[in-house]
N, C-alpha and C positions, 0 to 999 in steps of 0.2 A: 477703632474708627471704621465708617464703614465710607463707600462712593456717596452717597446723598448729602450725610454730614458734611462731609469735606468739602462738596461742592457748595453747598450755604454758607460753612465758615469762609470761604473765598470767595462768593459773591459771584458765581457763574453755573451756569445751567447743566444739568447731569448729563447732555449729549455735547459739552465742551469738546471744543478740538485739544490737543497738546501747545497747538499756539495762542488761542483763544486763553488756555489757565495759565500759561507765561504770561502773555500782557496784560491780565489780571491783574498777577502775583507783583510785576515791577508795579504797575499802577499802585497797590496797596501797600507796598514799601515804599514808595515816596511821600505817600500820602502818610503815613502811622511813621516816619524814620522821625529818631529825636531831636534832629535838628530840625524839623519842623513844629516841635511842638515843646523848643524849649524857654519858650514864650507864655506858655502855656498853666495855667494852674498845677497844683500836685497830683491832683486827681486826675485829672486830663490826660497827664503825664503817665500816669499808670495803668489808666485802663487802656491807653496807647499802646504801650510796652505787652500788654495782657493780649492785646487783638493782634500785637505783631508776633507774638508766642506763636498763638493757634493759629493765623497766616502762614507761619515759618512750616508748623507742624502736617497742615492738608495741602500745600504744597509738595511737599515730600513725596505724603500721601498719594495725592493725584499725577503725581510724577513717573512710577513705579508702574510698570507696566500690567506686574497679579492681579492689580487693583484695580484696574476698569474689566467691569461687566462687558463691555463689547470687544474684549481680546479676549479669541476664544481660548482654553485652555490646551497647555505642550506639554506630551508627557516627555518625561526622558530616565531612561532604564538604564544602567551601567549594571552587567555586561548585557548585552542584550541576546547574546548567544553561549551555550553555559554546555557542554562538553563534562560527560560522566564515563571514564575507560575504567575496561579491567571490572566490572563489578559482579562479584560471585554470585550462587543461589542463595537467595534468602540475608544476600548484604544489603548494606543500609550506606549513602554516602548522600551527603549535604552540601547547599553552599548561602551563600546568602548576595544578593544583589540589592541593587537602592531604587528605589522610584521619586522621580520629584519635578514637580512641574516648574517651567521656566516660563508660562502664558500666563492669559487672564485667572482671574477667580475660577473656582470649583465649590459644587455643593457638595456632590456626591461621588466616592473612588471606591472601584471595586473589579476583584480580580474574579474571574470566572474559575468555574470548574473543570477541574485536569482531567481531559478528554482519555489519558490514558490512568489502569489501572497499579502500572510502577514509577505514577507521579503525583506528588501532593507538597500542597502547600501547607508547612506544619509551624510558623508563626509569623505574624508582622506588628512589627514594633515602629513607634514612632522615636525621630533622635532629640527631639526638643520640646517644646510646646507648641509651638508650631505645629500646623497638618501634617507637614513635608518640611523634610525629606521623609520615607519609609524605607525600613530597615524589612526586606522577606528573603526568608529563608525556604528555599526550597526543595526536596531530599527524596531519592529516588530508592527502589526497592528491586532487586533483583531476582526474577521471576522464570520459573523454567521454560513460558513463553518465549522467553528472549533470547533468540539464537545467533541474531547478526545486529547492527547497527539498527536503533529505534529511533524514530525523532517526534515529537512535535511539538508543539504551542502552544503557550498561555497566555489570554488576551485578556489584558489591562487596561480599564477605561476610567476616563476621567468625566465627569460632565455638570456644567452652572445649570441647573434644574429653572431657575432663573430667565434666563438667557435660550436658552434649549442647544447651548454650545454643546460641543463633544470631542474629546480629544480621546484616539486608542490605539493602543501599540500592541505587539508580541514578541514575547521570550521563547525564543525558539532553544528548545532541550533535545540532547543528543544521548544515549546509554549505547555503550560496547560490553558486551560479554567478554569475560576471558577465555581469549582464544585458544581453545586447544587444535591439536594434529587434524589430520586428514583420514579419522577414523571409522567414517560411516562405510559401509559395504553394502551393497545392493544387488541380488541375483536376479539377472536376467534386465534386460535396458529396452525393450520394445514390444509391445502386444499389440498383435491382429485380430481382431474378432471380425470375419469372414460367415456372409452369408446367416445372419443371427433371424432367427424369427422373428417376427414382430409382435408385443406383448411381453417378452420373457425378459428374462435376467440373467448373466452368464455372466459369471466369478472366476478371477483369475488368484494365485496365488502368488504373492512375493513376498521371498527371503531377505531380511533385511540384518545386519551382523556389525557388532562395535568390534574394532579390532584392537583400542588402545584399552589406558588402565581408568579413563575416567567413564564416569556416566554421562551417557548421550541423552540431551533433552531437545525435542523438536516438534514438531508437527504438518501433516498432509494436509495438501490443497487441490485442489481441481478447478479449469474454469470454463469444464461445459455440463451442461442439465446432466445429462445422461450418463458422466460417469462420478463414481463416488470410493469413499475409501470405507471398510468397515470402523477405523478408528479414526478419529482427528488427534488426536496427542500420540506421541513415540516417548517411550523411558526404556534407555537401554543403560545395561548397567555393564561393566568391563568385560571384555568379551564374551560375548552371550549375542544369541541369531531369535530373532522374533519372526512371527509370520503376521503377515495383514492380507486383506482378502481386495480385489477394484474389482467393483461391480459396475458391469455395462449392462444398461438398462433401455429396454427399446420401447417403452410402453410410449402410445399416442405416435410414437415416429411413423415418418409414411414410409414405401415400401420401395426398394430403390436407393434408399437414405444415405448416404457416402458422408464421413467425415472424420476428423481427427481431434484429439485431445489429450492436452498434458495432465499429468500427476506431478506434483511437486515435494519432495521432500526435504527440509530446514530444518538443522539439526545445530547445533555448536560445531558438532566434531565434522562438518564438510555439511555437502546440499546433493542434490540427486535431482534427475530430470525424467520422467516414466514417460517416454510419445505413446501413445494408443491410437491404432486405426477403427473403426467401424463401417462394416456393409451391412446393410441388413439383406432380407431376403429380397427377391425383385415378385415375388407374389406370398398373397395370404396366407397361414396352411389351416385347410378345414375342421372342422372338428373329429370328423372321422378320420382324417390323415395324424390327430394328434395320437393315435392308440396305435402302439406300437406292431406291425404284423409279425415283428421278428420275435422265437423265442426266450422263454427268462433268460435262456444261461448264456443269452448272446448280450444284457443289459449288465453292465461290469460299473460297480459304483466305489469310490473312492471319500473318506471321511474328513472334512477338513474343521477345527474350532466347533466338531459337534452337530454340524449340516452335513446331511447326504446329499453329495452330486452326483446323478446318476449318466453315464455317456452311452450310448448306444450304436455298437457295429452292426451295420449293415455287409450282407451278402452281396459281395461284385456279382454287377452284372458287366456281360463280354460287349464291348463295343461294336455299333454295328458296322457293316462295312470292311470286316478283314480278309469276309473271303475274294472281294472284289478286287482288294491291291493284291493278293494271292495272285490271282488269275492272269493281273496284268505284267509282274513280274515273269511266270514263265513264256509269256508271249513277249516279253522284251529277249529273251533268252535266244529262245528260238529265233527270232530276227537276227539277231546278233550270229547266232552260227550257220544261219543260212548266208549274212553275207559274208563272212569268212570263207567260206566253202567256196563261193564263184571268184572271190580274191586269189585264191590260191589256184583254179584251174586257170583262169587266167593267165597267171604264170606262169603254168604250164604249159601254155602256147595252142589255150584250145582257144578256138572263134566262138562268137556266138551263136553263129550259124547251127554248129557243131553241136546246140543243145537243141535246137530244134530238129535235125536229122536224126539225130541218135547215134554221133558218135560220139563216144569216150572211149 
């Protein structure tokens, strides 16, 4: 039976109120009850009994709140929050929760697509003949991505195509890795890149080491332009030291440029925090300034992953100005022991006079 029927078998209009198909419904039970009609022929009497069936029956009908097109449709999800711990590499665990609406009619339900790639929806089953309840199972997959607590949603809509109602909810899903120790190591916790040229690239290196018996899965982040990691994945296997390369990159930067930026490393086994400073240079360097004046064997280059970096020591030059605090040092001296000198003839019980006569 659909809303239109039921409202023709009752004898009121498809925008009835709920009081309007009550006083209907009593109207046509006093009207069709058998004491009114058992006076009545056989026939009479029957097809009485027949209108008061199907009276009985779109009543119901119209009573029932699924059933009116103008209640928009209610989803309702048990659990609505669904918690996955402990789940190893490349494990599998499941659950299954219920959808089922407590509103108006629906034409059309549908789940969207899991935003993450260690979440899918792998069946939905209905439990009657009925649309609803739905029976979905949902089953998550354990991925070397996942180093800490992952969360998100999947959104479940309802909606009378009809009507243009819409009713939608979200299952919020949570995964924990199993937690191991406090095995990540990391050498060295702070990088300066001071005075960097403008254009260039300058690579720093860091020692990264599992100290326990499990394999470390994780991955590098950064959240400024200019610095980066040479890998974005970490696979460390029980005690064993890797090297990754952060590259500070000053290309387009102006000159002057002051700022800071993290490195981030998320691992199972602990997390790590990289701070990096950056200065650039406070002026351009020419092109003629870029050729070295200094000899080869003063350019000393080191091998890292296969790239030459090459560093170059420069010949000190003497600061200027040293002979000038020289000078003033032995003139502080000599003041100094000249007035020692008349302190102690004083002393002595000579006058002043006494240095302009010429005795002593």
């Amino acid at each position: 039976m659909i809303w239109e029927d039921a409202c023709h078998a009752l004898g009121v209009s498809e925008t009835a109120t709920p009081a309007d198909i009550k006083e209907q419904y009593l109207y046509k039970m006093q009207l069709l009850h058998p004491d009114k009609t058992i006076d009545k022929p056989e026939k009479v009497r029957q097809k009485a009994e027949e209108e008061l069936v199907g009276i009985n029956e779109a009543y119901n009908f119209l009573s029932e709140d699924k059933n009116n097109p103008r209640n928009p449709p209610i989803l309702e999800i048990v659990p609505r929050i669904i918690r996955f711990v402990n789940v190893g590499l490349n494990q599998r665990k499941d659950t299954t929760i219920e959808i089922n609406n407590t509103g108006g009619p629906f034409t059309n339900c549908w789940i969207d697509n899991s935003p993450a790639p260690w979440l899918s929806v792998t069946s939905i089953k209905a439990t009657s003949s009925d649309a609803m309840p739905l029976l979905v199972t949902i089953e998550v997959l354990g991925q070397p991505s996942i180093v800490k607590t992952e969360r998100c949603q999947v959104i479940v809509r309802l909606k009378n195509e009809k009507t243009g109602l819409l009713s939608e909810s979200a299952i919020a899903v949570e995964i924990s890795p199993i937690p191991l120790a406090a095995n990540l190591k990391v050498k060295g916790h702070k990088i300066k890149s001071r005075n960097l040229p403008i254009d260039t690239v300058q690579s720093f290196v860091l020692e990264i080491g599992n100290r326990g018996p499990d394999t470390l899965h994780g991955y590098f982040a950064s959240n400024t332009p200019w610095l980066s990691v040479s890998q974005s994945e970490l696979v460390l296997t029980k005690r064993t030291m890797t090297r990754c390369l952060i590259n500070v990159d000053t290309t387009n930067l102006p000159v002057g440029f002051r700022d800071s930026g993290l490195v981030n490393i998320c691992t199972n086994g602990g997390e790590a925090v990289i701070p990096v400073e950056l200065t650039t240079a406070r002026q351009r360097k020419s092109r003629s300034a870029s050729i070295s004046p200094y000899p080869s064997s003063q350019v000393q280059g080191h091998k890292t992953h296969g790239t030459m970096h090459a560093t170059t020591s420069a010949p000190r030059v003497r600061k200027k100005g040293g002979a000038t605090w020289f000078l003033i040092f032995i003139l502080a001296i000599l003041l100094i022991f000249g007035l020692s000198l008349i302190a102690i003839l004083l002393l002595l019980g000579y006058r002043p006079d006494d240095f302009y006569m010429g005795n002593f």
